[in-house]
KOLBA-203250 format. One line per 10 residues: number of its first residue (from 1); for each residue x, y, z of N, C-alpha, C, O. Coordinates in steps of 0.02 Angstrom, whole numbers, plus 32768, in hexadecimal, padded with zeros to 4 digits. Layout:
residues N
NUM> X/Y/Z/X/Y/Z/X/Y/Z/X/Y/Z | ...
***
This chain:
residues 87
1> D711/C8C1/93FE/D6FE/C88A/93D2/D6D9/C855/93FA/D6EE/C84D/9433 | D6AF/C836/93EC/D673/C818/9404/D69F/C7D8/93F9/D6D4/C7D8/93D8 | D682/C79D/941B/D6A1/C75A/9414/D68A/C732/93D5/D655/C748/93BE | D6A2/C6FF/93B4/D686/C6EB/9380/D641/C6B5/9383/D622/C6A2/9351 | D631/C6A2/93CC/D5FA/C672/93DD/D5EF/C683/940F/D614/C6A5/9434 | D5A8/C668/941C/D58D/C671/9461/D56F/C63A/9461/D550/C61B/9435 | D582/C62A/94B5/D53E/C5EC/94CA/D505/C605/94C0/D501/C643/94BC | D4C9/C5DA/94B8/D48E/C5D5/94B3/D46E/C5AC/94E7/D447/C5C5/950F | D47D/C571/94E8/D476/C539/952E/D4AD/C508/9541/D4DE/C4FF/951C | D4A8/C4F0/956C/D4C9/C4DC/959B/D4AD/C4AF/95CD/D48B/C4BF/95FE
11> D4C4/C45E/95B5/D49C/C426/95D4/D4DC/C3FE/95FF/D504/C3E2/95DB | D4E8/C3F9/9646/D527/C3BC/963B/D57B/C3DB/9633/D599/C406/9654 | D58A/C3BD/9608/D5BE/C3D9/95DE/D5BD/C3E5/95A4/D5F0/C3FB/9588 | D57F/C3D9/957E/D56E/C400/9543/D563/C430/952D/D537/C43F/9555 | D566/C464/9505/D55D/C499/94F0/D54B/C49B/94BA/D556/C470/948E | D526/C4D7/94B3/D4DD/C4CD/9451/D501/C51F/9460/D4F4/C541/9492 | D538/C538/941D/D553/C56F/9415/D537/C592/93D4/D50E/C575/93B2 | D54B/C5C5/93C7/D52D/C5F5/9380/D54E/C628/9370/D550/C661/9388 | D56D/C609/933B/D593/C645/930D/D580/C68E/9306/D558/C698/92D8 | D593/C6C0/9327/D571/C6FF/931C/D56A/C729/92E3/D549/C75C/92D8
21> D5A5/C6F4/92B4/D594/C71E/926C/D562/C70E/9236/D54B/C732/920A | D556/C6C3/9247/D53D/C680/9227/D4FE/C68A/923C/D4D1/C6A6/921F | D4FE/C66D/9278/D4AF/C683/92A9/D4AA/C60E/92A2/D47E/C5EB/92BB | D4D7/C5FF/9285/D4E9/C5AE/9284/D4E3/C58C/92C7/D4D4/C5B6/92F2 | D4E8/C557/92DC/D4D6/C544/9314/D50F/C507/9319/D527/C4F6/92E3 | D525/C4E7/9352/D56D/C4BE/9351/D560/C4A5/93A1/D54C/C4CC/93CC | D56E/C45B/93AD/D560/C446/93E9/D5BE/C43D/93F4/D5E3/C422/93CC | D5D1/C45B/9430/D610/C42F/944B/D5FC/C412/948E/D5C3/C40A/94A4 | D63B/C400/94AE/D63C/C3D9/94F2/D685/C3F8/952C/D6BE/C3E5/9520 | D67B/C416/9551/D6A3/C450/9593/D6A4/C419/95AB/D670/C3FA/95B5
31> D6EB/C3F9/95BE/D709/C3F2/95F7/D75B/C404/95FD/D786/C409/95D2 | D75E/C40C/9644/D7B2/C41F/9656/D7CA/C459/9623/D7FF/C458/9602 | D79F/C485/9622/D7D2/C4CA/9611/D7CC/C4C5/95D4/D7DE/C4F9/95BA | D7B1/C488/9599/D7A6/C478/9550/D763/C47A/953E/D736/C47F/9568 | D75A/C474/9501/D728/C451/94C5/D729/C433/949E/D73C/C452/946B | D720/C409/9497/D719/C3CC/9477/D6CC/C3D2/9445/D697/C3EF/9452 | D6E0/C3AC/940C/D6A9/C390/93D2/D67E/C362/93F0/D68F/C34A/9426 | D651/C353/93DB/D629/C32A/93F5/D62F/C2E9/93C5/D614/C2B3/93D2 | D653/C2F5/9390/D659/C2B2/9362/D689/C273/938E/D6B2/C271/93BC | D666/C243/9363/D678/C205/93AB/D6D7/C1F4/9387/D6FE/C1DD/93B0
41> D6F1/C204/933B/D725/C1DC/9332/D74D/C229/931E/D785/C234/9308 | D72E/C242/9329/D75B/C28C/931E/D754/C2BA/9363/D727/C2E4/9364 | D77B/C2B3/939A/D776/C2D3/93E9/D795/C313/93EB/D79A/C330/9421 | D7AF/C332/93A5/D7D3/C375/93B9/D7BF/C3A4/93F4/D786/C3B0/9409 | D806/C3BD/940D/D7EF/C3E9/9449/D813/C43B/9429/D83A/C44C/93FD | D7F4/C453/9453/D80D/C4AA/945F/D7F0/C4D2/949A/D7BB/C4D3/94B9 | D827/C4EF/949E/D80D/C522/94E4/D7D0/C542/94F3/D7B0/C565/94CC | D7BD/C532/953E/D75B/C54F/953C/D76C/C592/9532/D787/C5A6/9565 | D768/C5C7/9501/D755/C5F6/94F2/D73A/C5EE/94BC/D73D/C5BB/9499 | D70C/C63D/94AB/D6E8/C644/9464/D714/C644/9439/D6F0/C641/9407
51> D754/C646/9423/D773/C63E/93EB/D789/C5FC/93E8/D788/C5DE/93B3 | D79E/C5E0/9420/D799/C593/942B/D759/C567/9407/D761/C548/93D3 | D71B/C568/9429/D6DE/C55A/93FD/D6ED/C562/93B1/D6F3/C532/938B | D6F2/C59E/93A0/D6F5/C5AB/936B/D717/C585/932D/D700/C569/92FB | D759/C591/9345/D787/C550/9323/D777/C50E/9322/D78A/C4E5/92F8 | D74B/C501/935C/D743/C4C5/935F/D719/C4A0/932C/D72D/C468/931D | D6E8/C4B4/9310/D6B7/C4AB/92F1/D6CD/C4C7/92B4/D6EB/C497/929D | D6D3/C4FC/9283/D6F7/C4FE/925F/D70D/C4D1/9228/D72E/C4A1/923A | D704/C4D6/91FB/D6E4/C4EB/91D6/D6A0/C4D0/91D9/D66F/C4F4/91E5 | D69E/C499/91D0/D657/C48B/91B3/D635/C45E/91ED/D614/C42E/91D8
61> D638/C467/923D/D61A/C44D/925E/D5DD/C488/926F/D5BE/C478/92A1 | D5CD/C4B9/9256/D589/C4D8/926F/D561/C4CA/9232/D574/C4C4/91F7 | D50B/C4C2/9258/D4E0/C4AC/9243/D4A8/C4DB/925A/D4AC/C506/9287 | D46C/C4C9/922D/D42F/C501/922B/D419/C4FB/9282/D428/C4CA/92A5 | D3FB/C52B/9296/D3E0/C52F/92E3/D3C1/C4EE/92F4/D3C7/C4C3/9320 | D39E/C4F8/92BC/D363/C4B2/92E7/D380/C472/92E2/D36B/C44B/930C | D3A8/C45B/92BD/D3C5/C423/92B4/D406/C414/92FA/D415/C3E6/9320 | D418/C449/92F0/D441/C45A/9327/D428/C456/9373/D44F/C44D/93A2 | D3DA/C460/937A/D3C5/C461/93AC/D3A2/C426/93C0/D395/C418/93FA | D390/C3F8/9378/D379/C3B8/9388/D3B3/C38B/939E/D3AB/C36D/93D3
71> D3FB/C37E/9373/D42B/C365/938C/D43B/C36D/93F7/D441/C348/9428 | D43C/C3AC/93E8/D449/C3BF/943C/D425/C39D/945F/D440/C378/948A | D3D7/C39F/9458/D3A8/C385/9496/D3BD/C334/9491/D3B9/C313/94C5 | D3D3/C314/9451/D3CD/C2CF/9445/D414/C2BF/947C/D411/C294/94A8 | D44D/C2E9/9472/D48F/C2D6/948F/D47B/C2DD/94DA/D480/C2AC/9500 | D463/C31D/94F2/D440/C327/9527/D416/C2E2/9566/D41B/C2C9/959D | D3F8/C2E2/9537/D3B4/C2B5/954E/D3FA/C260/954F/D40A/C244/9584 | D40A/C253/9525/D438/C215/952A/D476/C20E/956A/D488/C1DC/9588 | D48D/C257/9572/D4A5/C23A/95A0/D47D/C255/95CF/D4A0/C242/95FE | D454/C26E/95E6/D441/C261/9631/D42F/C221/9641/D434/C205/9677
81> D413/C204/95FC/D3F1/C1B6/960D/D43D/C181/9622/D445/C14B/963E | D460/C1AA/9608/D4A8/C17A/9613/D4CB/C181/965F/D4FB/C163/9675 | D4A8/C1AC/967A/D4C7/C1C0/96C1/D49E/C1AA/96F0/D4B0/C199/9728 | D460/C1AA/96D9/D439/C174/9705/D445/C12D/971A/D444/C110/9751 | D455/C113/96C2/D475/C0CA/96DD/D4B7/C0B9/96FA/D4C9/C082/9710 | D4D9/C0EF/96F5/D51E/C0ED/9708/D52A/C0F6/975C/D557/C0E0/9780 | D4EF/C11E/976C/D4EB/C137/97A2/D4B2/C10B/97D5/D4A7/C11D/980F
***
């Protein structure tokens, strides 16, 4: 049995994932062995595996590719600019 998602990219600690049944697109955030939502007042975590992802997002956090892929570069692109000033 095949896993239920696969990365696609991988910025940071971000991740732009895709439902393999869906072909849907879902940004989380890998750290310490988890994944985390990327929503700022909802932080749910679950274990970094593909069924982990999976749950995570669930139900209704996957979204069409491209939307999915514009969100990513935007989360992307924000924090590197945030590590610059931090750094």
């Amino acid at each position: 049995m095949s896993d239920p998602v696969e990365i696609v990219d991988e910025k940071g600690s971000f991740r732009l994932i895709r439902d393999r049944e869906s072909g849907r697109h879902a940004i989380v955030e890998a750290r310490d062995d988890k994944v985390y939502t990327v929503h700022p007042r909802e932080r749910a975590a679950e274990p970094d595996t593909p069924e982990g992802m999976a749950r995570l997002v669930e139900p209704d956090g996957w979204q069409d590719p491209a939307e999915a892929r514009a969100k990513f570069a935007e989360i992307t692109r924000e924090g590197e600019e945030l590590a610059k000033e931090i750094w």
